[in-house]
Legacy VTK file of the C-alpha trace (Angstrom):
# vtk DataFile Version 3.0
C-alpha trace
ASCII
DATASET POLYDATA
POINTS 177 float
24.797 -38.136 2.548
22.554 -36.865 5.036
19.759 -34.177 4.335
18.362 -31.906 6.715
14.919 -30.136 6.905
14.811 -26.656 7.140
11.429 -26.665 9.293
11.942 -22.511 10.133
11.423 -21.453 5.611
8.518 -22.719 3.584
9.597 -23.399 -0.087
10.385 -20.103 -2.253
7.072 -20.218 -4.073
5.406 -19.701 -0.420
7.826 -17.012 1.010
8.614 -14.722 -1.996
12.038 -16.555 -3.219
13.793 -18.320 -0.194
13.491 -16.089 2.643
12.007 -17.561 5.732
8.532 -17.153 6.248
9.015 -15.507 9.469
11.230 -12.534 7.520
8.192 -12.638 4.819
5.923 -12.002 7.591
7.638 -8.979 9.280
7.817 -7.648 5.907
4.664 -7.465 5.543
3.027 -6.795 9.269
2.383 -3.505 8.605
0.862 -3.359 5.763
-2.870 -4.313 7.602
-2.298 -1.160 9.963
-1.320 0.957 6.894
-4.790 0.016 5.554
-6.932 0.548 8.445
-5.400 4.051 9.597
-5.323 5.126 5.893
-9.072 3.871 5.069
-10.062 5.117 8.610
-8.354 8.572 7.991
-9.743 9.036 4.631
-13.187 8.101 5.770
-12.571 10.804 8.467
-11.500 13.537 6.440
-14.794 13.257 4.124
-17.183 12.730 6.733
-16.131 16.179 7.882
-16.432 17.676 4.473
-19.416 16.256 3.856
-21.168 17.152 7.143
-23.058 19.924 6.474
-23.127 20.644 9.947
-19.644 19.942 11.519
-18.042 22.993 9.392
-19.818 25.173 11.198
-19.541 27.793 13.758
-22.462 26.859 15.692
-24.905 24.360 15.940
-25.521 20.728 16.656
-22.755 18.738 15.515
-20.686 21.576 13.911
-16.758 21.830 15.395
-17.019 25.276 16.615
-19.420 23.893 19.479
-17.650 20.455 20.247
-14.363 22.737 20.517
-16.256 24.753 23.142
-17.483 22.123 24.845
-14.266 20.394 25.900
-12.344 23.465 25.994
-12.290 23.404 30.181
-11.698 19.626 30.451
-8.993 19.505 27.920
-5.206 19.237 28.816
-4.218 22.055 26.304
-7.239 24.755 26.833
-4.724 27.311 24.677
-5.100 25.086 21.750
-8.540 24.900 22.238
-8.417 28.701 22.288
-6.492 28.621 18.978
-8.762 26.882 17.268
-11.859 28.660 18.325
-10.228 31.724 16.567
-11.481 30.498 13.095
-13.481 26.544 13.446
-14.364 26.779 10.691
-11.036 26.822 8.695
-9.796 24.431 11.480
-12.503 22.032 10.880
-11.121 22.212 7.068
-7.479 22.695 8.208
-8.154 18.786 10.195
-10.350 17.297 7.252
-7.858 17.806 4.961
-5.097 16.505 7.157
-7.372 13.253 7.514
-7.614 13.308 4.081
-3.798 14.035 2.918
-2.525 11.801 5.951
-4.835 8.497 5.375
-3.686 8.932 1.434
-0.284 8.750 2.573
-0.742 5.596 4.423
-2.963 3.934 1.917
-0.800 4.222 -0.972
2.781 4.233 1.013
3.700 7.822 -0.505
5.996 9.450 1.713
4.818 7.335 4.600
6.746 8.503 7.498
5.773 12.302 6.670
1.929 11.209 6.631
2.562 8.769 9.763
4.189 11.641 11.521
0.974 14.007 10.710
-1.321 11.260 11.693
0.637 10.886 14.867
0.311 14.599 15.147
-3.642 14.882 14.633
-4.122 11.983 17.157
-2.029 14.060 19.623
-3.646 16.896 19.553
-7.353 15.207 19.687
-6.234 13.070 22.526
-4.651 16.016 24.556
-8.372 18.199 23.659
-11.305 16.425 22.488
-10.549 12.843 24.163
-8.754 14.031 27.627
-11.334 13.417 29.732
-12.497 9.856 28.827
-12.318 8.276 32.103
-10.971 5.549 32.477
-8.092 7.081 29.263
-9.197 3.899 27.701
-12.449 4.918 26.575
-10.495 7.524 24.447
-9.557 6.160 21.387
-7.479 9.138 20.099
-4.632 7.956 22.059
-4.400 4.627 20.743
-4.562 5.656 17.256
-1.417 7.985 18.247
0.406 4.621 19.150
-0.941 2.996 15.866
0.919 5.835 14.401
4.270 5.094 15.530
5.323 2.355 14.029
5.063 3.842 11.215
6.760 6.694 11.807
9.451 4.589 12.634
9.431 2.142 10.130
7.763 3.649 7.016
6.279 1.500 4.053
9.168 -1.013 3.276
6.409 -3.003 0.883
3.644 -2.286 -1.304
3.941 0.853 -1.272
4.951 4.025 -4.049
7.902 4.328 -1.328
9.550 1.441 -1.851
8.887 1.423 -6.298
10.815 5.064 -5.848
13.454 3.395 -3.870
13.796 0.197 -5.920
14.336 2.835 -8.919
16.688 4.678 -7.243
18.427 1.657 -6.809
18.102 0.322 -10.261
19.503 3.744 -10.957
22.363 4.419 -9.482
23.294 0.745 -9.851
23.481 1.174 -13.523
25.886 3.995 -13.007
27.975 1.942 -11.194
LINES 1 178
177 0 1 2 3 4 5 6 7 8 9 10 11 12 13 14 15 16 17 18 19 20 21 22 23 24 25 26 27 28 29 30 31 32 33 34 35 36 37 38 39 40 41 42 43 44 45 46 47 48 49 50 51 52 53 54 55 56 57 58 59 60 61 62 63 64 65 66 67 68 69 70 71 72 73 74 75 76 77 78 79 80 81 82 83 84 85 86 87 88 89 90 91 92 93 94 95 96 97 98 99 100 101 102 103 104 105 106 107 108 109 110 111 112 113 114 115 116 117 118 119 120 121 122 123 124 125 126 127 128 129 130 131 132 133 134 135 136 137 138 139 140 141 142 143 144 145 146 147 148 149 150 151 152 153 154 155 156 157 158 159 160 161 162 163 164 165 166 167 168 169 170 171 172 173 174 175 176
């Protein structure tokens, strides 16, 4: 009897009963961005509530100013516009969106929503604040947009309150089965 060595699976206590490692891997590969753009987010969204200056009007450092100051080099100047109606509440309108967004991603609660918003935020910085980083590289609103999408696409399979609501669901209707 011969007996061949699976070299592509480590044994189940390694890979989370019997699947190969590479499967246990992709499972898991984006749970590190998850935690970055949610702790990153988060520490965004306070930051701005916490500035004393930034939710202001006017003034050094406050968002009414840095909206006027890239308002002619942005890609969108009518969003610009927009926001300049009220910066204030749009400075709190974006700290809270940091703030509901990077929760969303941290914990995996209704991930693709919050990935979509963060996708959303990084859009619209990227197409005002960042435009004119020259070369675009230098702008780092666009790649957090592309950080974004996987998620969007993908969600929070693992360790997240997404997937104990689905495994529940599961367990559910199973049992009425």
């Amino acid at each position: 009897m011969t007996h061949s060595m699976r070299t592509d699976t480590y044994p189940p206590y390694l890979d989370g009963g019997g699947r190969g490692w590479r499967d246990t891997a992709t499972r898991y590969a984006l749970v590190p961005l998850r935690i970055f753009l949610g702790v990153t987010f988060i520490y965004a969204g306070l930051d701005k509530l916490t500035d004393s200056a930034f939710l202001k009007d006017s003034g050094a450092g406050s968002i009414g100013d840095t909206m006027r100051a890239v308002r002619d080099s942005s890609a969108i100047p009518a969003l610009v516009d927009l926001s300049l109606h009220n910066p204030v509440g749009f400075g709190y309108a974006m700290a809270f969106g940091e703030l509901a967004v990077g929760i969303g991603a941290l914990f995996g609660l209704l991930t693709r929503i919050a990935a979509l918003g963060g996708a959303l935020i990084s859009l619209s910085l990227w197409l005002t604040v960042s435009w004119a980083a020259s070369p675009y590289y230098y702008g780092n609103d666009l790649a957090y947009l592309m950080a974004w999408l996987p998620l969007v696409l993908a969600g929070a399979p693992v360790l997240s309150l997404d997937a104990v609501w689905r495994n529940r669901r599961r367990q559910r209707l199973g049992g009425l089965d």
